[in-house]
N, C-alpha and C positions, 0 to 999 in steps of 0.2 A: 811400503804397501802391505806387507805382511804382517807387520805389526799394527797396521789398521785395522785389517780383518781380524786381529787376534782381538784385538779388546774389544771391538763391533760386539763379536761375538759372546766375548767372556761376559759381556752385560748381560744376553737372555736370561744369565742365571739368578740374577735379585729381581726378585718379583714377588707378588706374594701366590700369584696362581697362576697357571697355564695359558698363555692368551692361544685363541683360535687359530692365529695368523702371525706371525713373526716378518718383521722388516730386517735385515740383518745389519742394514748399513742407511743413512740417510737419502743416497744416492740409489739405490736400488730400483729396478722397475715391475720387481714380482714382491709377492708376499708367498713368505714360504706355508702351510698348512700341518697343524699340529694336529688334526681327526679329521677327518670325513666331514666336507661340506656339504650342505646341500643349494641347489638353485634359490636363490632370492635369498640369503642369508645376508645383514647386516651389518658392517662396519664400520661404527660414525667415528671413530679416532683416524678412518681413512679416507672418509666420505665417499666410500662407494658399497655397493653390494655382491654377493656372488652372481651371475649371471649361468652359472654350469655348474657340475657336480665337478668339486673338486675333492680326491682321492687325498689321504696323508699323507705325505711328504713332496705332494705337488705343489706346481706354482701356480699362483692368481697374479694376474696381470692388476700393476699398481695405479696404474695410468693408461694413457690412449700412447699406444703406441705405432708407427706408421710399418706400413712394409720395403722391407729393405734397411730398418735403425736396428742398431745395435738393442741387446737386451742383455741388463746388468744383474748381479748379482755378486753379493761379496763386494761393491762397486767397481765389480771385473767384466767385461766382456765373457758372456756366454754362446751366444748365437746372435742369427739375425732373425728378425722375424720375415716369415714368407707369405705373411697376407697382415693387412688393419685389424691389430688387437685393439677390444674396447677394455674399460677399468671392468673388472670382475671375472674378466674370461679367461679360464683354463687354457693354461700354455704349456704344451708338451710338444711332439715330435710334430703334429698336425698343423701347427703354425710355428713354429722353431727351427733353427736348421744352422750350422754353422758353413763359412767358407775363410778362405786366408785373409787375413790383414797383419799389418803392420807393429809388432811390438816393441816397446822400447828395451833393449836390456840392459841399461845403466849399470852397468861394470861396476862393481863394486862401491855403488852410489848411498847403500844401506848398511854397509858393514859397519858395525861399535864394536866397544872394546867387551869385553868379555866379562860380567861379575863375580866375582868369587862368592863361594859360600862361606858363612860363616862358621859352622861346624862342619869337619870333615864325617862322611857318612861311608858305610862299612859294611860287607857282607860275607858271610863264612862261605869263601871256596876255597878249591882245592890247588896248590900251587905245584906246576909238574917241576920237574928240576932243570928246566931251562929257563923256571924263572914267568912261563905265562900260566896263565890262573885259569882255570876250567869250574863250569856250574854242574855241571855233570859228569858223573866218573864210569864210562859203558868201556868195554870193549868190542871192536866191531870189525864183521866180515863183509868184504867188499868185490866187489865182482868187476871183471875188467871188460866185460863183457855179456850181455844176455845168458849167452851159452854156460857160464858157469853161474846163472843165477839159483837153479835149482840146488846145488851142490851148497852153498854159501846158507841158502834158509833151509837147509835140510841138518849143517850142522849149529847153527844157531838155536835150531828145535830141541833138542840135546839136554839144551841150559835153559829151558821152561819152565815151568812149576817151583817146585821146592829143591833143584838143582844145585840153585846158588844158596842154599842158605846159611853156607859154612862161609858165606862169604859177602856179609851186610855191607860191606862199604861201596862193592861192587853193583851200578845200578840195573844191566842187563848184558846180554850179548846179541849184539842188533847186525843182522844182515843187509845191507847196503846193496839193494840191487838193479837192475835199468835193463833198459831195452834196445841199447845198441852195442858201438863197439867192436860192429865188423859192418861190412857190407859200404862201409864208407876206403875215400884214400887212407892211407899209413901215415902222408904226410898233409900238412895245411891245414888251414883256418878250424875246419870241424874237428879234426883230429890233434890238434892242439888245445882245443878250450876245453873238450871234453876229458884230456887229460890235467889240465890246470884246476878243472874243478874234482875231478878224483883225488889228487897232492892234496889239495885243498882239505877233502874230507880226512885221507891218511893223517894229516901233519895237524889235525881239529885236537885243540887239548883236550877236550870233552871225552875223547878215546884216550883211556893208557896205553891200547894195545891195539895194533892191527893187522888181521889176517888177509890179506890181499889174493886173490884166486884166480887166475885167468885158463882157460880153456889148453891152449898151445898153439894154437894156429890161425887168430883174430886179428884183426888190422891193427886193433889197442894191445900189442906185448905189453906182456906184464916187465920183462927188463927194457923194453924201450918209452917206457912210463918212467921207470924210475931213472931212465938214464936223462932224460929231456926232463927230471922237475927234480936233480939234484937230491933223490931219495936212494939212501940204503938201507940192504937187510939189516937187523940188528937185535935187542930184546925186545923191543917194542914192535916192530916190525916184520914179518914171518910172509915167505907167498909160496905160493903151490900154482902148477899149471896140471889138469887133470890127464892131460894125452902122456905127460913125462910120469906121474903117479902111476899108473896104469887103469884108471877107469874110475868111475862115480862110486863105486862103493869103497876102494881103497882111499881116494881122497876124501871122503865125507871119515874113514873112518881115524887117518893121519890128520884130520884139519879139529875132528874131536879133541885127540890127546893133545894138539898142539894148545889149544884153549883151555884143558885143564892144565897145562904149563903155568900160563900165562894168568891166571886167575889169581891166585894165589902173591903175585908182586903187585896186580892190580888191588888187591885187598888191601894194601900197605897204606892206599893214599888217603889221608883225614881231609878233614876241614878244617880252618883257620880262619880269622880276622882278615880283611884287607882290604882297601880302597876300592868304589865302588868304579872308580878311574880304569877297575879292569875288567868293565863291563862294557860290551859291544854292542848293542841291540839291533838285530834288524826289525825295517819298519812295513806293514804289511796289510795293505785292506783289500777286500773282498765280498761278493754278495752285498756292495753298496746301495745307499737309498737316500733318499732325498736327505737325511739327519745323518750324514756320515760328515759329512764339512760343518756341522753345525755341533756335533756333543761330541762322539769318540775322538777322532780325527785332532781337532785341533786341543782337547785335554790329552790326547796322547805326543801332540807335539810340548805341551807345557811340561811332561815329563819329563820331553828328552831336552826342554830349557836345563832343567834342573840339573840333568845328567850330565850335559855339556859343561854344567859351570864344576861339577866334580871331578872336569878331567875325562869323565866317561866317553862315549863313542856311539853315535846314531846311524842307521844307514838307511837311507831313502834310495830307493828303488822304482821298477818297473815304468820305464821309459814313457809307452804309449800312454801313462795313465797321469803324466805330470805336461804332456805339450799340451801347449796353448797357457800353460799356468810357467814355463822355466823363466820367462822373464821375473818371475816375484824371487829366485832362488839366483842369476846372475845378479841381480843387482846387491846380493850380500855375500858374493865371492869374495873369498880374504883374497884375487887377484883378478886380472883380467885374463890372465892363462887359465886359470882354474874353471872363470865364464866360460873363456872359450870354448873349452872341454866339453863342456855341459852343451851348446850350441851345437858344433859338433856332431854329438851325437842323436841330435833330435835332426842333424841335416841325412845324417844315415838311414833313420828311421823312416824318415820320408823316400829315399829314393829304393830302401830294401822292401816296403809296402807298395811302391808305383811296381817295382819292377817285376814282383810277385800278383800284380792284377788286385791287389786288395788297396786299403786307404786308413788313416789314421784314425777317423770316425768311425772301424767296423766297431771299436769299442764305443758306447759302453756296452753292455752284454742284456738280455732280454730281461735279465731280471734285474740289471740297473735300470732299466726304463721303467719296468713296473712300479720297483721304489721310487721312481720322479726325476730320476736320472734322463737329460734330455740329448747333450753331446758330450762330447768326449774332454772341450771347455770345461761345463761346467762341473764335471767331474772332477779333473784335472786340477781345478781351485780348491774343493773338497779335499781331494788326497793330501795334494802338496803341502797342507797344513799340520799332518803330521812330522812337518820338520821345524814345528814353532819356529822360532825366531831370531835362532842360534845363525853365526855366520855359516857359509859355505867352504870347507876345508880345505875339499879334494873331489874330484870325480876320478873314478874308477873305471875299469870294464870289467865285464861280468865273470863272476868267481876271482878279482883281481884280489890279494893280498890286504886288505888296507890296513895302512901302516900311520895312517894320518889319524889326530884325535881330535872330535870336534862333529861339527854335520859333515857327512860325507853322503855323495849321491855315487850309485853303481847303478851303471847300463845294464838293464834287463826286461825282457820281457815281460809283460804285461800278467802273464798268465801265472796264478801266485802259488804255484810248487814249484817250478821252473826260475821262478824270482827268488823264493826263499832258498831255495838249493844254492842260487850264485850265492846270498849273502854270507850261508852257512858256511859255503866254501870258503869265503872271502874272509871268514873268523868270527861270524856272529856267534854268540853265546847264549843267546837270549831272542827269542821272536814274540813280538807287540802285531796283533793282528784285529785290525777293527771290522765288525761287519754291519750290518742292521738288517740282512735278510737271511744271517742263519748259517756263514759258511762253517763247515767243520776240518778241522786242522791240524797235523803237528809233523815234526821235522827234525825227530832223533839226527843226530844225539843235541841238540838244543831245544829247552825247551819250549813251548807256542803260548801266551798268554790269550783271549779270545775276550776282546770289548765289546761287547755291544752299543748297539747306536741309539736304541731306543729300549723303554720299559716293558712294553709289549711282546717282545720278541726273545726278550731275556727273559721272562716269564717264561715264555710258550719251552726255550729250550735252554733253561736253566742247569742239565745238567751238562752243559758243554760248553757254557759262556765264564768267566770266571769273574768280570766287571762289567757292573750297570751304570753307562754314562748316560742311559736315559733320562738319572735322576737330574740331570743339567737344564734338559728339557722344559722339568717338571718346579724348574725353582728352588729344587730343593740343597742344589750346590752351584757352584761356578765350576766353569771351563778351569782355574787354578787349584782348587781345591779336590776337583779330579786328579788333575796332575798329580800333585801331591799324594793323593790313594796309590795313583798308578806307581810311582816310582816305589813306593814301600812296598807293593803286589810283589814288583820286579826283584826288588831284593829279596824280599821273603824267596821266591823262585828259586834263585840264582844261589841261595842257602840251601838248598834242598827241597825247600816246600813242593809239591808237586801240582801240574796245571790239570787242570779239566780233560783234555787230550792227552795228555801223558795215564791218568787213569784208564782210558779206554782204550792205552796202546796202540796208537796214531805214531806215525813218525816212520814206521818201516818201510811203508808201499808210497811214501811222499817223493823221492828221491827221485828226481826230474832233471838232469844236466839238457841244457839249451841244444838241441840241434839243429847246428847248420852245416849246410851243403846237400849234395842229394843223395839220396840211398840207394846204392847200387846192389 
């Protein structure tokens, strides 16, 4: 199925001009809009007219459809409709609506074998001495706790300016910091993942060195952090708790010298040749619109085709934003355990949103619906496309290890710093982030790429987007030939090049670990 949608799709791109209306699949019941229609607009390739003003990236109804049938897209269930649509009538939230049915998830019913590439492809990183490969070479201070956040960005301030600059190989000194960390239990589910995803950041190759800072007296110890994730002090390693220092100005002034320690071994690390196999990428959209499943999305999943046949490493993410669409993703599990997993977790989803008084459908978010975004369906076919075509590896849990190479899915919320922070945890090296309404992003110490979904909108904020997959739109490339830019972007990145958000020093204030339980 996903590879139906892929090529459906990959077709919009030959053409010799921008048609009004896009069909994406034979079977479809809307026609997706490339500008602004107006009432009584013409379309004899479809024998019908607009009957409403329909907005860019809406849908027109393709046919007469009754109340209560299903309505397709991608020739996937989107919703149902809740009153008689006629051919031409704007379909959004007003006559759209989803509820539960039935999907099939054929276990492993789509998984092939895997194609190798033909030439091995290459990118200069930096190899630490255990052997894993970093795109990024920071050193970073991390806070175990709110309380010592202030302390942590007051000595990372220090190393600003022209600080570093007996020290080029060195890309920053970035403070890591959040907003819990106490006021929760010591033990259990929240105070577990929150330390899995802290390890996570400490043990991130992207840091040669880590200053770890906790307060003294927080539910999150800094030694019972390292005793529960199998971490110790060492030269890479360094922690201070302020109440045993004796106060904010003695540890901002000890957490100084200890950095310029530590700088000077971080300066040692070069860059080198090596397989692009040891590239992780997390996968990431946001500020969606009706062209995020049709240009960014799925040329960002022909990337990571390409990635996957090098060996390399995808991660698909944010839970709420793939149901209604995980059957297209079981059904090319390299297992039926692996499905399961996935299944699983969208069963969790469902009874931690009942139990919470919320529902699966609060997404999409006000400004996916403006783009054309109508449920959380038809979203969910849009996103999930950035997992092109590649089988399904492994499913994770959030900020879990991943150890598996291939498409890999991790459980995470929906909300994309909180999502990128598990992946980051999780060993991403590298973040691919599609938007079409403009989000802004990055996620020290890996860097953020930013695709846009449309020409428009890459115009309007150009100096924050780094890839126009509008031009897919526009005829002027294919869904594969995208791909192909994007993975070259990605290495260029992953070489050193710098992203759009990384110029404008994004990545500090992103560092969002998933909280759950309640805050006492």
């Amino acid at each position: 199925m996903t590879q139906e949608i892929a090529i459906a799709v990959d077709s919009i791109g030959r053409r010799d001009q921008e048609p009004a209306v896009l069909r994406l699949t034979p079977n479809d019941d809307v026609l997706i809009a490339t500008r602004d229609i107006k009432p009584g607009t013409a379309f004899p390739e479809y024998q019908i007219a607009s009957s409403d003003a329909i907005p860019a990236g809406h849908k027109m109804a393709a046919k007469t459809i009754s109340s209560g049938e299903p309505v397709r897209r991608y020739n996937q269930i989107i919703g149902f409709a809740t009153r008689d649509i006629l051919p031409g009538q704007h379909i959004h939230l007003h006559n759209l609506a989803m509820h539960d049915f039935v999907r099939d998830y054929a276990f492993c019913a789509d998984i092939r074998p895997d194609p190798k590439p033909e030439t091995a492809k290459t990118f200069d990183g930096i190899v630490r001495a255990d052997g894993r490969v970093a795109t990024r070479n920071y050193i970073g201070i991390i806070s175990s706790v709110n309380c010592s956040a202030t302390v942590c960005r007051q000595i990372a301030e220090a190393f600003r300016g022209d600080a570093l600059a007996a020290f080029p190989n060195v890309d920053g000194v970035v403070p890591i910091t959040h907003k819990t960390g106490c006021g929760m239990a010591s033990a259990g589910e929240g105070i577990d993942l929150l330390r899995r995803v802290t390890a996570g950041y400490i043990r991130h190759p992207n840091f040669a060195a880590v200053l770890f800072i906790g307060l003294g007296c927080e539910s999150n110890q800094v030694s019972s952090l390292l005793g529960a994730e199998g971490l110790n002090e060492s030269d890479s390693l360094r922690t201070m708790t302020i109440q045993d220092i004796g106060g904010t100005r003695k540890t901002i002034e000890q957490g100084i010298a200890l950095i310029k320690e530590l700088l000077p071994i971080a300066n040692q690390a070069t860059r080198q040749p090596v397989p692009i196999s040891h590239l992780t990428v997390g996968l990431q959209c946001g500020g969606s619109d009706g062209y995020s499943g049709i240009t960014a999305n799925p040329a960002l999943g022909a990337a990571m085709d390409l990635l996957v046949q090098h060996g390399g490493t995808a991660i698909l993410s944010e839970t709420p934003e793939i149901y209604g669409a995980e059957h297209l993703l079981t059904r090319r599990a390299v297992s039926k355990e692996v499905g399961q997993k996935l299944v699983d977790r969208i069963h969790w989803w469902e009874a931690y949103t009942e139990r919470l008084g919320g529902e699966m459908n609060n997404n999409p978010s006000p400004g996916n619906k403006a783009g054309g975004l109508t449920t959380i369906l038809e979203k969910s076919l849009g996103a999930v496309a950035k997992a092109g075509t590649s089988n399904l590896s492994d499913v994770v849990e959030y900020a879990q290890t991943v150890t598996s190479h291939g498409l890999v899915f991790m459980d995470t919320p929906g909300y994309d710093p909180v999502s990128a922070t598990g992946q980051v945890a999780g060993g991403a090296n590298v973040i691919c982030f599609t938007t079409g309404r403009g989000s802004v992003y990055g996620c020290k110490p890996s860097p953020s790429l930013k695709l846009a979904t449309n020409t428009r909108m890459y115009r309007h904020m150009s100096e924050d987007m780094d890839i126009n997959c509008g031009e897919i739109l526009e005829g002027a490339t294919t869904v594969q030939q995208k791909g192909a830019e994007i993975l070259l972007r990605i290495i260029e990145i992953a070489s050193g090049q710098r992203t759009k958000s990384e110029e404008y020093g994004f990545g500090e204030d992103e560092f969002a670990p998933w909280v759950l339980g309640p805050t006492m």
